[in-house]
ROTORDREN-419497 format. One record per residue: residue in three letters; z, x, y of N, C-alpha, C, O in turn. Coordinates in nm, 3 decimals. Each point is the difference from the previous one (the first is absolute). Layout:
% ROTORDREN-419497
   residuo       nc3       nc1       nc2      cac3      cac1      cac2       cc3       cc1       cc2       oc3       oc1       oc2
       Ala         Z         X         Y         Z         X         Y         Z         X         Y         Z         X         Y
...
***
This chain:
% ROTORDREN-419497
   residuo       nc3       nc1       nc2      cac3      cac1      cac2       cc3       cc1       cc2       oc3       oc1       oc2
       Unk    -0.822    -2.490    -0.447     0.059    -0.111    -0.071    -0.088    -0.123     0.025    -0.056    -0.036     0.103
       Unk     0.058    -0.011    -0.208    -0.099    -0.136     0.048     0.041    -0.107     0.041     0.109    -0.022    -0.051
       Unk    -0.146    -0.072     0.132    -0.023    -0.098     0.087     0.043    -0.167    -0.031     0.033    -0.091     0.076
       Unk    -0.045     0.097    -0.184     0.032    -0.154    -0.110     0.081     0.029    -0.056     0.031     0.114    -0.036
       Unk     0.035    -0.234     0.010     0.091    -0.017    -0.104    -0.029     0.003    -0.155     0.083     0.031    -0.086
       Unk    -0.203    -0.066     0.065    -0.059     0.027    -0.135    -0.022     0.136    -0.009     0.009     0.032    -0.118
       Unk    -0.040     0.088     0.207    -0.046     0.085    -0.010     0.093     0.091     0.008    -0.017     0.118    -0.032
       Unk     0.137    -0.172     0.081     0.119     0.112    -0.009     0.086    -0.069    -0.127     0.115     0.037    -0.021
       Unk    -0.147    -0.088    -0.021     0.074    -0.075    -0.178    -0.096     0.113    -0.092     0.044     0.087    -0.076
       Unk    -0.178    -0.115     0.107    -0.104     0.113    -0.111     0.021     0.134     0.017    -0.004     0.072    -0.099
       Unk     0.031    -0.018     0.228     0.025     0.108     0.052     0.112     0.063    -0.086    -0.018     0.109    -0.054
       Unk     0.144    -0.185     0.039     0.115     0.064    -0.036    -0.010    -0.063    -0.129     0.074     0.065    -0.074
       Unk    -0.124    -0.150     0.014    -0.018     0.006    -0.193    -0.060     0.121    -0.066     0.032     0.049    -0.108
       Unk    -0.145     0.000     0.210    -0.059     0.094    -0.050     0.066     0.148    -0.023    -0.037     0.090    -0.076
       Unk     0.185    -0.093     0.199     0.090     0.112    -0.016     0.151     0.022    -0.038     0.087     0.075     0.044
       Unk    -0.090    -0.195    -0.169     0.115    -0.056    -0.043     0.010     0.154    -0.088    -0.084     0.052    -0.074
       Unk     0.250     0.006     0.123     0.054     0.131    -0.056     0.001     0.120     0.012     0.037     0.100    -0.062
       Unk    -0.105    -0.141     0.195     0.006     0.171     0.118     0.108    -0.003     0.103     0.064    -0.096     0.042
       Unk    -0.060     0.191    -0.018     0.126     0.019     0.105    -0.024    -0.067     0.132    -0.109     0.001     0.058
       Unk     0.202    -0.049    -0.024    -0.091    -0.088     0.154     0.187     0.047     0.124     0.122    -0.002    -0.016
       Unk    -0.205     0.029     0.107     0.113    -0.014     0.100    -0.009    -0.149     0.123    -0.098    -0.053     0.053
       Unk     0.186     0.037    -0.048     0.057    -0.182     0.089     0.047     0.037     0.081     0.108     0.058     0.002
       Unk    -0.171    -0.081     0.079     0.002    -0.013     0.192     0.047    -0.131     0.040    -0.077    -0.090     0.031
       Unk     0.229     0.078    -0.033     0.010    -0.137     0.090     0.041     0.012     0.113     0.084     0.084     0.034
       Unk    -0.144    -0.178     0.052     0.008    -0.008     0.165     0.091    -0.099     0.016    -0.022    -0.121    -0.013
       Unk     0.153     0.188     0.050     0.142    -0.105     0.063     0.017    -0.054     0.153     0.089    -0.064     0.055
       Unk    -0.174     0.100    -0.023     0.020    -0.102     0.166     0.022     0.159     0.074     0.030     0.097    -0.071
       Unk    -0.045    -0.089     0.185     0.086     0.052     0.133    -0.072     0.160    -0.009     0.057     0.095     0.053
       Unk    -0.163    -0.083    -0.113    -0.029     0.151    -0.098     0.071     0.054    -0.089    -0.011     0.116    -0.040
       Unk     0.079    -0.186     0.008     0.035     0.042    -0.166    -0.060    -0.026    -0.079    -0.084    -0.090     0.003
       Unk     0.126     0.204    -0.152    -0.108     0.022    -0.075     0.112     0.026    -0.157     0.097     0.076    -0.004
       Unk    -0.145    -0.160    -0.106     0.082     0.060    -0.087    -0.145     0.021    -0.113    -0.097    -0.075    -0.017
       Unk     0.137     0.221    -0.053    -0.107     0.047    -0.092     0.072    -0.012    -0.137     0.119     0.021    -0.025
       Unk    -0.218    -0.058    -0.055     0.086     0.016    -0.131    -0.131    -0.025    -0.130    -0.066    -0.103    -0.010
       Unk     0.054     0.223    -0.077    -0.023     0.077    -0.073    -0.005    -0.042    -0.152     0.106    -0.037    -0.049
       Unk    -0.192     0.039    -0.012     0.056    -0.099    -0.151    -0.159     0.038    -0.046    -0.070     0.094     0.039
       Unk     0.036    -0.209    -0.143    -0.081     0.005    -0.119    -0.082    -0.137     0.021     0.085    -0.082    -0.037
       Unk    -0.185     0.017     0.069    -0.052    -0.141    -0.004     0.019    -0.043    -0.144    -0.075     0.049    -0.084
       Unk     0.151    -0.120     0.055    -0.001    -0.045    -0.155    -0.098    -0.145    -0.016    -0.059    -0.026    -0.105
       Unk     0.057    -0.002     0.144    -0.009    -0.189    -0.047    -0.050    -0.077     0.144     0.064    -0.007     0.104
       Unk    -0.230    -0.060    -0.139    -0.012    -0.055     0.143    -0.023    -0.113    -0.099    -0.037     0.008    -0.117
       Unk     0.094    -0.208     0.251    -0.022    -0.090    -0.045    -0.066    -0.086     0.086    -0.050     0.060     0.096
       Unk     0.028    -0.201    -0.097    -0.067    -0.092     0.091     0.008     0.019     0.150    -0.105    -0.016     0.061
       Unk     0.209     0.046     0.004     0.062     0.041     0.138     0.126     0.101     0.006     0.095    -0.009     0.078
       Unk    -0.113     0.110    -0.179     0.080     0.093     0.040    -0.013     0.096    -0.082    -0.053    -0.032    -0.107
       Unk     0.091     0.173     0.121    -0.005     0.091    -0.044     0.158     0.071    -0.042     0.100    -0.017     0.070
       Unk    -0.103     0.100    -0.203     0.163     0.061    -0.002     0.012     0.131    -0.007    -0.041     0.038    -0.110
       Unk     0.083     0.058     0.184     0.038     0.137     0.011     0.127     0.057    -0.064     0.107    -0.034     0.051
       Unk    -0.106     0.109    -0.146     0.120    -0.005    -0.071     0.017     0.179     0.093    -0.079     0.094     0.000
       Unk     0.206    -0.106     0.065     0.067     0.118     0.112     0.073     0.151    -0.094     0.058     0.025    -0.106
       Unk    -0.103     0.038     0.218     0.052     0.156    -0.098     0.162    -0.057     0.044     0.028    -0.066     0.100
       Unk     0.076     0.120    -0.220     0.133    -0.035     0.038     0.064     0.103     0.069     0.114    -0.010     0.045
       Unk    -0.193     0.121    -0.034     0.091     0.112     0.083     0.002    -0.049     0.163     0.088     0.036     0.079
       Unk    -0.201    -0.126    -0.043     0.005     0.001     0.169     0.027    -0.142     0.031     0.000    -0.044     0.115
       Unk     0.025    -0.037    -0.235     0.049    -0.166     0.034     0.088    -0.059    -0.085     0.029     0.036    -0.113
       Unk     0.021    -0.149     0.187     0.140    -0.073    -0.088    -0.036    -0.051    -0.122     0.060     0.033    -0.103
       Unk    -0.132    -0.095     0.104    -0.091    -0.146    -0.092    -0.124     0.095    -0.066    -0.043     0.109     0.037
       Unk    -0.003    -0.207    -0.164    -0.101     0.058    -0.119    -0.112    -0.048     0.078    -0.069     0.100     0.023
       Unk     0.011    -0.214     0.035    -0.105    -0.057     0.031     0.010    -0.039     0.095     0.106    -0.010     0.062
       Unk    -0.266    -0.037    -0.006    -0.028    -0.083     0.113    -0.110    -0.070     0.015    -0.101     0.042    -0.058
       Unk     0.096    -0.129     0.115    -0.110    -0.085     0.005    -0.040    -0.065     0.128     0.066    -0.043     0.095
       Unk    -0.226     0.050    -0.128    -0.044     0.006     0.156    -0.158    -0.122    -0.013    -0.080    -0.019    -0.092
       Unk     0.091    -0.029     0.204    -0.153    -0.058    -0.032    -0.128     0.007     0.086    -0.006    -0.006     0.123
       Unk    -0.075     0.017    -0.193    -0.153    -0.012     0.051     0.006    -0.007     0.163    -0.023     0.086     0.085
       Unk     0.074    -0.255    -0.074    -0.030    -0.002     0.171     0.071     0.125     0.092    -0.044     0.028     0.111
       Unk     0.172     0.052    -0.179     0.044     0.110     0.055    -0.071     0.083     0.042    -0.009     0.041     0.115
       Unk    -0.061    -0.002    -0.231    -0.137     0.100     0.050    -0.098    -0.043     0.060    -0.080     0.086     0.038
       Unk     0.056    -0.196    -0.015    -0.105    -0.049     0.090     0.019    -0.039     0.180    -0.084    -0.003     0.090
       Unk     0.276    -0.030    -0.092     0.005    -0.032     0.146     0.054     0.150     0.047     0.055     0.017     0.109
       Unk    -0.081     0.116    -0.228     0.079     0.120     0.038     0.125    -0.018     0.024     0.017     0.043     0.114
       Unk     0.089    -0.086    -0.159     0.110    -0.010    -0.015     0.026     0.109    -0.048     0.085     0.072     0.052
       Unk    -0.159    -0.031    -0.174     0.045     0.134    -0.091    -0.146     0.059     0.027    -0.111    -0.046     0.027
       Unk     0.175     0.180    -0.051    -0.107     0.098    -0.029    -0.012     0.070    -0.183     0.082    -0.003    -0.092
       Unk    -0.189     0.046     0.099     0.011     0.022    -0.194    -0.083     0.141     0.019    -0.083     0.014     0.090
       Unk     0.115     0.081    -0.179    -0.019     0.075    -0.010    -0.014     0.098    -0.153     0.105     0.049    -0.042
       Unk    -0.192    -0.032    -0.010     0.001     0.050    -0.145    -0.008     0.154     0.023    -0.079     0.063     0.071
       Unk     0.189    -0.014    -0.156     0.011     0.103     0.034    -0.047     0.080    -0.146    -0.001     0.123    -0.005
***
């Protein structure tokens, strides 16, 4: 994954509509994963639209600095 914030914005424009899996890191070692489609990246954030069989909600949204302070993990599957 790359290193900048510009470079993880180009990174994920370039893979707008592949399957991506979301690694979020909740404190204490917890871990919530969640599974979807990258639809739509913008100035400081990105939107994952979620498979509905394994979550409550249609979407989510996440931003750049996430992936950069590793908050989340990303994964194209």
């Amino acid at each position: 994954m790359p290193n900048e914030l510009g470079e993880i914005k180009s990174y994920l424009e370039e893979r707008v509509g592949e399957e991506i899996c979301v690694t979020v890191q909740l404190g204490r070692k917890r871990q919530k994963e969640r599974r979807g489609v990258l639809t739509e990246t913008y100035r400081s954030i990105f939107i994952v639209c979620l498979d509905q069989d394994e979550n409550d909600f249609e979407r989510s949204c996440f931003s750049y600095r996430d992936v950069l302070t590793k908050a989340i993990e990303l994964e194209f599957v």
